[in-house]
C-alpha positions in Angstrom: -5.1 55.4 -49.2 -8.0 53.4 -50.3 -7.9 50.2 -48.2 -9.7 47.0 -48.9 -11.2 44.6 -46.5 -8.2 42.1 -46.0 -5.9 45.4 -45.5 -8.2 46.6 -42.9 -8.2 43.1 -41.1 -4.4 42.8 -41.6 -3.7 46.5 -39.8 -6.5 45.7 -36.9 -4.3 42.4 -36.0 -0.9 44.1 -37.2 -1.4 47.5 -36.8 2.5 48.5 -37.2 5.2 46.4 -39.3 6.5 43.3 -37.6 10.5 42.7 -37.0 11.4 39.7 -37.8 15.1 37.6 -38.0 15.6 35.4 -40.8 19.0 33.2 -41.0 21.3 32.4 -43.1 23.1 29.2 -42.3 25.5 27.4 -44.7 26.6 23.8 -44.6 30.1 22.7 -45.6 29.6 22.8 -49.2 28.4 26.8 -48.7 24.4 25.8 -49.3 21.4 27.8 -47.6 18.9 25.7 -45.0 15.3 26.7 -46.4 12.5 24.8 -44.2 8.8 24.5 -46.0 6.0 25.2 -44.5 2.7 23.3 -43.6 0.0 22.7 -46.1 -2.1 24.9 -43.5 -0.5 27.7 -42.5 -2.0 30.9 -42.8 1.2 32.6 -44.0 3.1 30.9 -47.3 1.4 27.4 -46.8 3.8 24.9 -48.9 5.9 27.6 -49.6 9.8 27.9 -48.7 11.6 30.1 -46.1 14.8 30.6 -44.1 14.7 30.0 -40.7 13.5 32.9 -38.5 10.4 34.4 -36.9 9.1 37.3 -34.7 11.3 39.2 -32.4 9.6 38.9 -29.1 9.3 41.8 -26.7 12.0 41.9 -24.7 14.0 40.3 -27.3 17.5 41.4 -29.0 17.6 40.4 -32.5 20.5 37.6 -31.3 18.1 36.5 -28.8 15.4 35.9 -31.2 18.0 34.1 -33.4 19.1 31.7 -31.2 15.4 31.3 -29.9 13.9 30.9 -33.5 16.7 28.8 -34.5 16.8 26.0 -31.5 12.9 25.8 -31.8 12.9 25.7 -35.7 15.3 23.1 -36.1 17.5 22.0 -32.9 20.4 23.8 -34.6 22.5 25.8 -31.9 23.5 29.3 -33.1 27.5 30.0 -32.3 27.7 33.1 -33.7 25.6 35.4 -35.6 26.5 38.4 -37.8 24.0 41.2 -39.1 24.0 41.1 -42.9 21.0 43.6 -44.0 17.4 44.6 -43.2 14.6 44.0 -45.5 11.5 46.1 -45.9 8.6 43.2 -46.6 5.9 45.0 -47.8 2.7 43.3 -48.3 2.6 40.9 -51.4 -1.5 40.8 -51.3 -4.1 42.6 -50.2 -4.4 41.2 -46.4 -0.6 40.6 -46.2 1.9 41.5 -43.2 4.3 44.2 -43.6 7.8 43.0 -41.8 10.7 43.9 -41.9 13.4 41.1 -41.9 16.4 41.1 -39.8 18.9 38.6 -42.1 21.8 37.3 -40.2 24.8 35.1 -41.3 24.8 32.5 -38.5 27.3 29.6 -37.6 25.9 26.5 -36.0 26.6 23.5 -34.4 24.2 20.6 -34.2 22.1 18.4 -36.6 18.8 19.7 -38.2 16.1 18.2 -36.4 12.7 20.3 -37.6 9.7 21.0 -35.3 5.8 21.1 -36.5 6.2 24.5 -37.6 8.2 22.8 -40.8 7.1 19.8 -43.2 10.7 19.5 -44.8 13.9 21.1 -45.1 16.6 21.5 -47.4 19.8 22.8 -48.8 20.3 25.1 -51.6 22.6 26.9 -53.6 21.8 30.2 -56.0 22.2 27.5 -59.1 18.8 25.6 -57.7 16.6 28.8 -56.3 13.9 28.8 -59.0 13.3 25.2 -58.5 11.7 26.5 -55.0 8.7 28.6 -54.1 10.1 30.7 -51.5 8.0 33.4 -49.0 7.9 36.3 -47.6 10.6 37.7 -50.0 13.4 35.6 -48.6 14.6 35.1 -52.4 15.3 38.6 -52.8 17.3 38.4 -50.0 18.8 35.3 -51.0 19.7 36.6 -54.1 21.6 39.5 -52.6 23.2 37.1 -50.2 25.0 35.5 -53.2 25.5 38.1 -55.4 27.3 40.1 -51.9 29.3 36.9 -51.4 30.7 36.5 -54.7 31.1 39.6 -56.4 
């Protein structure tokens, strides 16, 4: 494997892939929350993703769900469900290999977004494209939808 510089710095801070839980929430007209990003961050900066984030150690995947979620956007999980795994391979050279956890979640509260987040919205598979979305979270999207309604 011929490795460049970013790949070497990448593997000496991530040295193994990176679970991580994304959600799936839906409002009542059966749209996806997406949150974007800050114009800084070091991973999709302006870019679009579902909630989520790193399991902690420690952590089940529902834990880290209800943890990402409440901190993410004050929203307060009720129920999750496992949908699918995703293997995130590295979209650049430097990148993070995760692998995302999607769950379908169910949520009572209203979306109040921390710092972490500039903006967030609802969307349906009719209005995807009109987003720049991260760390793969449109693939997963897609199959979402195309699961749902086929």
């Amino acid at each position: 494997m011929n490795m460049k510089t970013n790949d070497k710095t990448a593997l000496q801070k991530y040295p193994y892939p990176l679970p991580v839980v994304r959600m799936i929430i839906e409002d009542e007209k059966g749209r996806v929350l997406i949150l974007q990003r800050p114009e800084g961050d070091e991973h999709g900066p302006n870019a679009w993703s579902l909630p989520g984030g790193k399991i902690d150690y420690g952590d089940t995947i529902e834990q880290a769900c209800e943890r990402e979620l409440f901190e993410e956007t004050q929203l307060t999980c009720t129920t999750c469900d496992f949908l699918f795994y995703q293997d995130s391979l590295p979209i650049k050279s430097g990148g993070i290999h995760c692998i995302n956890f999607y769950l379908k979640c169910v949520v009572k509260g209203e979306v109040n977004i921390n710092a972490e987040s500039r903006h967030y919205a609802w969307i349906s598979a009719d209005n995807l494209s009109h987003y720049e979305i991260a760390f793969r979270n449109d693939e997963a999207l897609v199959k979402y939808w195309k699961g749902k309604y086929s």
